[in-house]
Wavefront OBJ file of the C-alpha trace (Angstrom):
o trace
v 73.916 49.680 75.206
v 72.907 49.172 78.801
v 76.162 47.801 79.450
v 78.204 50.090 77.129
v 76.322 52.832 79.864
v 77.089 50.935 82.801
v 80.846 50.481 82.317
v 81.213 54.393 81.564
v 79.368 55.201 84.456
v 81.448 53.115 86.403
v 85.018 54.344 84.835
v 83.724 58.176 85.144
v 83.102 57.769 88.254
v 87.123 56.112 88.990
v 88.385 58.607 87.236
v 86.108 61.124 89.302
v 87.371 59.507 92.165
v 91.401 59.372 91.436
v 91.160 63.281 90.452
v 89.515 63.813 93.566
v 92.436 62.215 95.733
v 95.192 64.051 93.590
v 93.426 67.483 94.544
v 93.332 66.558 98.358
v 97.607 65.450 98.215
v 98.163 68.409 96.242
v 96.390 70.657 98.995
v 98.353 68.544 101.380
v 101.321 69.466 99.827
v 101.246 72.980 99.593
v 99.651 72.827 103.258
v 103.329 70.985 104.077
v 104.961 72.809 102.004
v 103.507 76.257 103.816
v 104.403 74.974 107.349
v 107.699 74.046 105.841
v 108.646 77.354 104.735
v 107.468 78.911 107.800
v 109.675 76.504 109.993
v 112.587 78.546 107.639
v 111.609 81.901 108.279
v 110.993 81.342 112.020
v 114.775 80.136 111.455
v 115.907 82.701 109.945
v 114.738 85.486 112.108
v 116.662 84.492 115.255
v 120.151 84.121 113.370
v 119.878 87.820 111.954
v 118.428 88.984 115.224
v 121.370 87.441 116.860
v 123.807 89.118 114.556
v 122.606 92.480 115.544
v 122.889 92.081 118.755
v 127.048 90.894 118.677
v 127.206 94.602 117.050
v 125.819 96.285 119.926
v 127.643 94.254 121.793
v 130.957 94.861 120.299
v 130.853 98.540 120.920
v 129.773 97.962 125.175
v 133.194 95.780 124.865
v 134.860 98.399 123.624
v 133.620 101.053 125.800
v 131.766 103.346 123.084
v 128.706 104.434 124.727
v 127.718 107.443 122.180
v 128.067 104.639 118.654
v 126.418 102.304 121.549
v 123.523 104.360 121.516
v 123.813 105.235 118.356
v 123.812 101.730 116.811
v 120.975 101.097 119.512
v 118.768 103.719 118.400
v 118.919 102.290 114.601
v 118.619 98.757 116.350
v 115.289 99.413 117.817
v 114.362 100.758 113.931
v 115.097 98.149 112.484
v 113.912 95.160 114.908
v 110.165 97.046 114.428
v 110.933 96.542 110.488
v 111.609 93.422 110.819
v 108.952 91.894 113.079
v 106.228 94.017 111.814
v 107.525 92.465 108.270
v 108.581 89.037 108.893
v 104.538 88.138 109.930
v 104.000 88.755 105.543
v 105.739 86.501 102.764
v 105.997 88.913 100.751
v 106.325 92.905 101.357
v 106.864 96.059 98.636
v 110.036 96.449 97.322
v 110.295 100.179 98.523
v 109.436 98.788 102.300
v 112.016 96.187 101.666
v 115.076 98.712 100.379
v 114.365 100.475 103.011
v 115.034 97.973 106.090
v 118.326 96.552 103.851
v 119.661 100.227 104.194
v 119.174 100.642 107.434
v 120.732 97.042 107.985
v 124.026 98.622 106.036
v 123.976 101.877 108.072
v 124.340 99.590 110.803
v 127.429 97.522 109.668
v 128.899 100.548 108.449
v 128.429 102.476 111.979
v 130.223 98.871 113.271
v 132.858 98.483 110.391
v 133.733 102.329 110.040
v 136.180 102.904 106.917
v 136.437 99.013 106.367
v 133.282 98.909 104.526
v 131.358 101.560 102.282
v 127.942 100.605 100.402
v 125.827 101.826 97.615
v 122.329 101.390 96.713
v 121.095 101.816 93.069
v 117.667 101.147 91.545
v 116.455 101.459 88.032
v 114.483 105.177 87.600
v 111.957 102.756 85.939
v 111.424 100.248 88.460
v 108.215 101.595 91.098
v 109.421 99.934 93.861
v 106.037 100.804 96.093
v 104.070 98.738 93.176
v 106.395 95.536 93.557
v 106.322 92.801 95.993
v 109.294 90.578 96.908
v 109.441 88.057 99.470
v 110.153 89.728 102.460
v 114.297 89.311 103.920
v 115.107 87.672 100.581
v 118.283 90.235 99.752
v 119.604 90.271 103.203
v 121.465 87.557 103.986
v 123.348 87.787 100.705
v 124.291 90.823 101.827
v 125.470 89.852 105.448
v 127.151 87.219 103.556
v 129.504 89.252 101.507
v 130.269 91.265 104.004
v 131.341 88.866 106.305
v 132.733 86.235 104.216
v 134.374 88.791 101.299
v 135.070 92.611 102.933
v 135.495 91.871 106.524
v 138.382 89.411 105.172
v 140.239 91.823 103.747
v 142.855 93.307 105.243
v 142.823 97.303 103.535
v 139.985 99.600 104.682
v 138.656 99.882 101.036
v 135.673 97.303 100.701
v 133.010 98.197 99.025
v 129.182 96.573 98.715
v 127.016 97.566 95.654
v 123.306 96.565 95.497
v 121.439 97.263 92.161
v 118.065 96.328 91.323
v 117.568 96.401 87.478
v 114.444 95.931 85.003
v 116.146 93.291 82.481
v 112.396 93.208 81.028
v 108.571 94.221 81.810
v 108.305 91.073 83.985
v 111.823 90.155 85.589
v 114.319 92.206 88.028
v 117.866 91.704 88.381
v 119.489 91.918 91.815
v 122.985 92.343 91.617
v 124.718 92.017 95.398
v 128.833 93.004 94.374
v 131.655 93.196 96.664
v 135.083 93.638 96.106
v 136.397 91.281 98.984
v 138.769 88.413 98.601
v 136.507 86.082 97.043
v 135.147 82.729 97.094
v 138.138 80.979 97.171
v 140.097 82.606 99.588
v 136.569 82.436 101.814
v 136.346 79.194 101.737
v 140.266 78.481 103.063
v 139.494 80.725 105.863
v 136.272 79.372 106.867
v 137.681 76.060 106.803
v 140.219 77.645 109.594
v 137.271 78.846 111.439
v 135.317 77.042 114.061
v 132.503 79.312 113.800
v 130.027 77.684 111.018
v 127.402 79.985 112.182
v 126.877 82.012 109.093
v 126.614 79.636 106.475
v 123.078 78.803 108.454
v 121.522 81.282 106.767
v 122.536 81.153 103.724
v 121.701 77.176 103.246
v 118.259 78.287 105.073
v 117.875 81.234 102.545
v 118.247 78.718 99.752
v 116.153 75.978 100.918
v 113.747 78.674 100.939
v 113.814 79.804 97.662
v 113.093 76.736 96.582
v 109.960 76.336 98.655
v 108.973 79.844 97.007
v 109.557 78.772 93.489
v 107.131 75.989 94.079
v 104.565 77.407 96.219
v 104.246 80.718 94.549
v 105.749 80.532 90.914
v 108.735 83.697 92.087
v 110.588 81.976 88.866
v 113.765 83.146 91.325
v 116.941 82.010 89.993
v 120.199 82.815 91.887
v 124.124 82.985 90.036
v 127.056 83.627 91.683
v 129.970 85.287 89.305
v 133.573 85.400 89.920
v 135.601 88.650 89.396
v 139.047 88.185 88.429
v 141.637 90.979 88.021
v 142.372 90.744 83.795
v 146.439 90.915 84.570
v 146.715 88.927 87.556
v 143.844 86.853 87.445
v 143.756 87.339 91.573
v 140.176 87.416 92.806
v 138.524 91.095 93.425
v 135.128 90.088 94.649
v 132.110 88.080 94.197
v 128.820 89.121 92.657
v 125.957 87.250 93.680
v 122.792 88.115 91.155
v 119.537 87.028 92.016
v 116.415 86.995 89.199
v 112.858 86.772 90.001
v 109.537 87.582 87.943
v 107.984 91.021 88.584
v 104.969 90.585 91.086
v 102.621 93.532 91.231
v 102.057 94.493 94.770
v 98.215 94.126 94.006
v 98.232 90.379 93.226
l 1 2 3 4 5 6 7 8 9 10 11 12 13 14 15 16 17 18 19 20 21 22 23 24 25 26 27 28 29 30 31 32 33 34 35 36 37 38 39 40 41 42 43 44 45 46 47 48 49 50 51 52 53 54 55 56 57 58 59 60 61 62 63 64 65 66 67 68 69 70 71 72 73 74 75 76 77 78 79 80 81 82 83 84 85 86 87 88 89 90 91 92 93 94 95 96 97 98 99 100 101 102 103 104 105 106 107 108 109 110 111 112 113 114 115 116 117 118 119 120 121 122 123 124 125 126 127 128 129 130 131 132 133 134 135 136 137 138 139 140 141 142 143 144 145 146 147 148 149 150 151 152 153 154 155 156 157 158 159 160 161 162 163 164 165 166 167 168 169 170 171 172 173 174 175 176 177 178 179 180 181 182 183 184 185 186 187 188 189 190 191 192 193 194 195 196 197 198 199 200 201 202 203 204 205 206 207 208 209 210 211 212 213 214 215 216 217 218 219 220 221 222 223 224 225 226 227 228 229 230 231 232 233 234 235 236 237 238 239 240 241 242 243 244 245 246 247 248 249 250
């Protein structure tokens, strides 16, 4: 019996000891994984910064001191959105609609007739009661614009965002444009010697996978193909992006 005790004791107390070193990696790794994803961010920030600025520029090139100002004034807007913002991981959905529309205002002041874009969110969905990781939608958005309307060569492009409730605990971001699609992209990227914007996408994706582990977002990403039924030519690209509901109060 005494030895029956004394090999339980000393098992219990390896086990005790093994479960104790998997809790200290794990905290480890999400420490890592934390300084990881903030190494992203503090990525990301710069390359969309930098983007806004080339659109002020553009119109000082062009000699257009009134849209200048103009596109200036809704600068300094948004770069107070965006810094006061980009210090939380996540932000309310209402806070973050509003800093992607001001974002659009500002490529449409820049793009003019080119471009047009709507915004559309469920009547159910209370946006001020749901949290999404803060500049999640945005460079989705910069990238359709510059790799599907801006390619186009009629004034008729078109970006639709719609947030949809597909069920009490999941949204559905659609991100639609009717540019020249994928394909065509690609062959003129491939021309290009500026690689600059794929940056940050592949940074926007690395970090969705650093929020699906760390935080349990359940964000899923598809990108769909629109083909004309008679042609079968492209007529955009619809990037959709799914993630689980996450009350602002959690």
């Amino acid at each position: 019996a005494i030895l029956a005790l004394m090999v339980y004791y000393f098992y219990k107390s390896k086990i005790d000891q093994v479960k104790k070193e998997e809790r200290m990696q794990a905290t480890l790794n999400k420490q890592l994984l934390t300084t990881e994803l903030r190494a992203l961010r503090s990525q990301m920030n710069p390359h969309f910064l930098y983007n806004c600025i080339n659109s002020i520029k553009f119109y000082i090139i062009k000699n257009e001191p009134e849209q200048a100002s103009t596109y200036l004034n809704k600068f300094s807007k948004l770069i107070r959105k965006f810094l006061t913002n980009s210090q939380f991981e996540f932000i309310s959905l209402e806070e973050e609609l509003h800093t992607l529309e001001l974002y659009l205002e500002m490529e449409k002041l820049r793009f003019g007739d080119k471009m047009s874009f709507e915004i559309n969110v469920d009547p159910n969905i209370e946006i001020s009661f749901i949290k999404v990781p803060t500049m999640l939608i945005q460079p989705f958005l910069e990238n359709a614009i510059w790799h599907g309307i801006m390619q186009k060569n009629e004034s008729d492009g078109l970006l639709k965002l719609d947030i949809i409730e597909i069920d009490p605990d999941h949204l559905k971001i659609s991100i639609k444009d009717n540019g020249v699609g994928r394909k065509k992209a690609a062959e003129l990227k491939s021309k290009s010697l500026n690689k600059n914007k794929s940056m940050g996408m592949n940074m926007t994706l690395a970090r969705v996978a650093h929020l699906n582990e760390m935080n349990q977002t359940e964000i899923e990403i598809k990108t769909i193909d629109h083909l004309d039924q008679n042609t079968n030519e492209p007529t955009g690209t619809e990037v959709v992006i799914y993630l689980k509901i996450l009350p602002i109060n959690n």
